[in-house]
C-alpha beads as a LAMMPS data file, in Angstrom:
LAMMPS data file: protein, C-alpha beads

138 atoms
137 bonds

1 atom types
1 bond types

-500.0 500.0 xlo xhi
-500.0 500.0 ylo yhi
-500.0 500.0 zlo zhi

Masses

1 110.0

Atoms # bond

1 1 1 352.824 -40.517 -130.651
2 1 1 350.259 -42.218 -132.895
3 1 1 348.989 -45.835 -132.282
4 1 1 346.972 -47.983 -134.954
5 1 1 345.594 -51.803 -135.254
6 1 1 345.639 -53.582 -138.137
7 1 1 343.569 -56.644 -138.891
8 1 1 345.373 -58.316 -142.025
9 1 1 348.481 -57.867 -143.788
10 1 1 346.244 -55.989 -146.468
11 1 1 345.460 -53.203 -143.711
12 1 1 349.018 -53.325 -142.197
13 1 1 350.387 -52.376 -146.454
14 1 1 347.667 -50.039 -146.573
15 1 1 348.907 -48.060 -143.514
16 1 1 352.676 -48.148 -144.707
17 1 1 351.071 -46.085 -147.936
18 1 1 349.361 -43.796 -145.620
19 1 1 352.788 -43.485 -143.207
20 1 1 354.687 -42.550 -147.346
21 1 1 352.458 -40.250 -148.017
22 1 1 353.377 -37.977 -144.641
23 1 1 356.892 -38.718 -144.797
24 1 1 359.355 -36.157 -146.323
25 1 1 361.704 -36.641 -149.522
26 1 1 364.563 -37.629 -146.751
27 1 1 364.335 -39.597 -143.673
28 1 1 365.185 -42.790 -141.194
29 1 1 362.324 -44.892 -140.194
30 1 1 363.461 -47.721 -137.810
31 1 1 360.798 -50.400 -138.009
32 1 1 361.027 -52.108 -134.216
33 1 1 359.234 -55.361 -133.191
34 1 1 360.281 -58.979 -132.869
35 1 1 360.563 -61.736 -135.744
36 1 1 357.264 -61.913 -137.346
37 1 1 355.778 -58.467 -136.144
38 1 1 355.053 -57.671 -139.500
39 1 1 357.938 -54.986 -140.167
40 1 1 358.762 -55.910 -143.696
41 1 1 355.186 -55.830 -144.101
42 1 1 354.739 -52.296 -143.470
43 1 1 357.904 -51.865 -145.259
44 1 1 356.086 -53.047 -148.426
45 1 1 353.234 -50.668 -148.039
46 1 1 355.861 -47.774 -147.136
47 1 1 357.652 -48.582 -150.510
48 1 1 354.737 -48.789 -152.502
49 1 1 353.477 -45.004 -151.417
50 1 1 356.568 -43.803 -152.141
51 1 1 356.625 -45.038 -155.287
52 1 1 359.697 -46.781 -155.235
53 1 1 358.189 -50.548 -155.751
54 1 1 355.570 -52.415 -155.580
55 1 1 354.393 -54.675 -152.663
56 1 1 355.554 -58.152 -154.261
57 1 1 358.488 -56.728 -155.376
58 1 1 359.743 -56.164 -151.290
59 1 1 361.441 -58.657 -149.775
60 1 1 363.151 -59.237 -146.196
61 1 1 366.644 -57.997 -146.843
62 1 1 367.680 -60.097 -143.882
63 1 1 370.664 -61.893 -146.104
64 1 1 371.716 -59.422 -148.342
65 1 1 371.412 -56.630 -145.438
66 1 1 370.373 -53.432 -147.550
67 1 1 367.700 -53.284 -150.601
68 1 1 367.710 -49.935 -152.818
69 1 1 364.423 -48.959 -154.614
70 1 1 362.986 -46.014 -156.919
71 1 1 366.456 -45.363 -157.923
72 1 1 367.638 -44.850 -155.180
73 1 1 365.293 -42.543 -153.526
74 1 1 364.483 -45.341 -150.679
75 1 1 366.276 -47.801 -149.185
76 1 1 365.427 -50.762 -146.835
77 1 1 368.218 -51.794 -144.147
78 1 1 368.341 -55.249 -141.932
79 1 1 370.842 -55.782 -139.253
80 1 1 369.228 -57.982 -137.478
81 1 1 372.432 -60.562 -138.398
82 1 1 375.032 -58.051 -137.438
83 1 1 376.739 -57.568 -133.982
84 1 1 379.409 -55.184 -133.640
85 1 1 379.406 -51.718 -134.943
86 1 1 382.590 -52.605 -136.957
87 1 1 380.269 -54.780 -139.342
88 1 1 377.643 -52.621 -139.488
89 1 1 380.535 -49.627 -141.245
90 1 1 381.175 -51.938 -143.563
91 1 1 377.648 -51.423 -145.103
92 1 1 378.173 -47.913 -146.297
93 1 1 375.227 -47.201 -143.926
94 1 1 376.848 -43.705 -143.469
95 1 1 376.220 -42.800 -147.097
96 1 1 372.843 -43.700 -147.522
97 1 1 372.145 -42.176 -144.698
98 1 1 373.299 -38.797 -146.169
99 1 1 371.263 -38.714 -149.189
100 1 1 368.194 -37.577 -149.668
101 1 1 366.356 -40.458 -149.274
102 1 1 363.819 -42.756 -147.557
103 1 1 365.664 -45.476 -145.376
104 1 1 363.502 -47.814 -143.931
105 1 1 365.561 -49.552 -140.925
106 1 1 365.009 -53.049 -139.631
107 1 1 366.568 -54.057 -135.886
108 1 1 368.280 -50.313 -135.997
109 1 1 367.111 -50.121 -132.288
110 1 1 370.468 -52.222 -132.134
111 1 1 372.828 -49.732 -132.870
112 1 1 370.152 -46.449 -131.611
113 1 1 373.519 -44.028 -131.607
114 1 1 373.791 -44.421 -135.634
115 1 1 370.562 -42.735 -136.574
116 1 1 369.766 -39.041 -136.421
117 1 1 367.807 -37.713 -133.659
118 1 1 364.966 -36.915 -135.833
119 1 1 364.529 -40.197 -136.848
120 1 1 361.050 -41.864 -136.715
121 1 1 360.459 -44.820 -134.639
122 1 1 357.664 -47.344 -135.892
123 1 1 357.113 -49.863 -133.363
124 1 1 355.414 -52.974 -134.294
125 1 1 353.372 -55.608 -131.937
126 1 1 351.794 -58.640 -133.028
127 1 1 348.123 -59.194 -131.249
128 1 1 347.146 -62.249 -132.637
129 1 1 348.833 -64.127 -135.696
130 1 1 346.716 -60.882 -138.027
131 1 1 346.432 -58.409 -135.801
132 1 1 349.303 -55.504 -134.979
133 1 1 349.404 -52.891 -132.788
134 1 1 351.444 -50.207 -134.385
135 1 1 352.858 -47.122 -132.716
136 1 1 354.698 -44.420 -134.198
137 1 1 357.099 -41.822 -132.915
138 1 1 358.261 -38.735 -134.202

Bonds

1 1 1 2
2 1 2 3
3 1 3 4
4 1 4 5
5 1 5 6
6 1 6 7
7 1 7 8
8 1 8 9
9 1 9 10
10 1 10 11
11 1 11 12
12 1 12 13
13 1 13 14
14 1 14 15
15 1 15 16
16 1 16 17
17 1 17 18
18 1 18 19
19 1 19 20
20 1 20 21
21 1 21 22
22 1 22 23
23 1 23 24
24 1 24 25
25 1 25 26
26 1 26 27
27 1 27 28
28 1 28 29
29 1 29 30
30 1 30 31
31 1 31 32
32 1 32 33
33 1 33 34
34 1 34 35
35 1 35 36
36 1 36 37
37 1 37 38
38 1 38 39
39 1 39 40
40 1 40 41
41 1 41 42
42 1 42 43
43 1 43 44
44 1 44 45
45 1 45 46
46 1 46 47
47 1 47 48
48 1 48 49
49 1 49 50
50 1 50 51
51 1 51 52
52 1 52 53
53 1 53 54
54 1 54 55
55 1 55 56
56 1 56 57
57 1 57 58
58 1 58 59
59 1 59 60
60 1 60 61
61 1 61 62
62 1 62 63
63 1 63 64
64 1 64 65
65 1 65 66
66 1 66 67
67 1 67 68
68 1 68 69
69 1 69 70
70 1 70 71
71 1 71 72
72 1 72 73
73 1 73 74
74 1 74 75
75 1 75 76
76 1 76 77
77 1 77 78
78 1 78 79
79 1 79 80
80 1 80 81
81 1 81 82
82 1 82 83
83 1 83 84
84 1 84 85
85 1 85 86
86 1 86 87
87 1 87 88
88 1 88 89
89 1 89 90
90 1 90 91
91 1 91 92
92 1 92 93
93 1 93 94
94 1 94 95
95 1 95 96
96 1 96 97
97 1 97 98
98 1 98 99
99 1 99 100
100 1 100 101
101 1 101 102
102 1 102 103
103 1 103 104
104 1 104 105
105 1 105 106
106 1 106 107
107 1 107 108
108 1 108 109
109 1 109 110
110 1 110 111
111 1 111 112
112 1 112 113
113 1 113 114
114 1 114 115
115 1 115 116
116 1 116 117
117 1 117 118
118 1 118 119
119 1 119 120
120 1 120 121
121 1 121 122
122 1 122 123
123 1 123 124
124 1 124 125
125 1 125 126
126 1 126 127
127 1 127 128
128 1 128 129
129 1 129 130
130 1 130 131
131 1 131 132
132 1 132 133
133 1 133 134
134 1 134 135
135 1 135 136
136 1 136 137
137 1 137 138
């Protein structure tokens, strides 16, 4: 387990690059914390190590549920607005989940039992309205 503290959103992107450049070609990040912990945030700095986009080009994909970047060589997942496993298989989550691939995971702690073991857990704690407390597990 590694813990961090970020000051700004600037620092919080900057650590998301540093998190890309350890990850390998394929693999589930679930990005935990409550509304406004700063997930998509670090989501933006994730992408932009990886190459796959640029920070103003991330959004929240809280409405249309899944975002695909770099050609598909990362994806970023929300399910914070689904309930039931049933709608969750509807989002081909399965499939993206088998390619080589980066998928960043937003409220996946919902549905724990559809993510690989060796998934990596990124938990996210707001401090003060800048400041997070970031802990990751491997």
């Amino acid at each position: 387990m590694r813990s961090f503290e970020t000051h700004s959103e600037e620092e919080t992107i900057e650590l998301g690059r540093t998190i890309a450049s350890e990850l390998p070609k394929r693999a589930v990040v679930l990005l935990i914390g409550n509304l406004g912990a700063g997930k998509t945030t670090l989501a933006k700095g994730i992408l932009s190590g990886l190459g796959a986009a640029e920070p103003d080009e991330v959004t929240s994909p809280t409405f249309t549920l899944i975002h695909e970047y770099g050609g598909g060589r990362a994806y970023h997942v929300d399910l914070y607005r689904l309930d039931t496993r049933a709608q969750v298989s509807t989002l081909g989550l399965d499939e993206i989940l088998d390619r080589d691939a980066v998928v960043l995971v937003e409220w996946g702690e919902r549905f724990p039992d559809l993510f690989p073991a060796g998934r990596i857990e990124i938990r996210l704690r707001p401090v003060t309205e800048s400041k997070r407390q970031i802990t990751i597990n491997q």
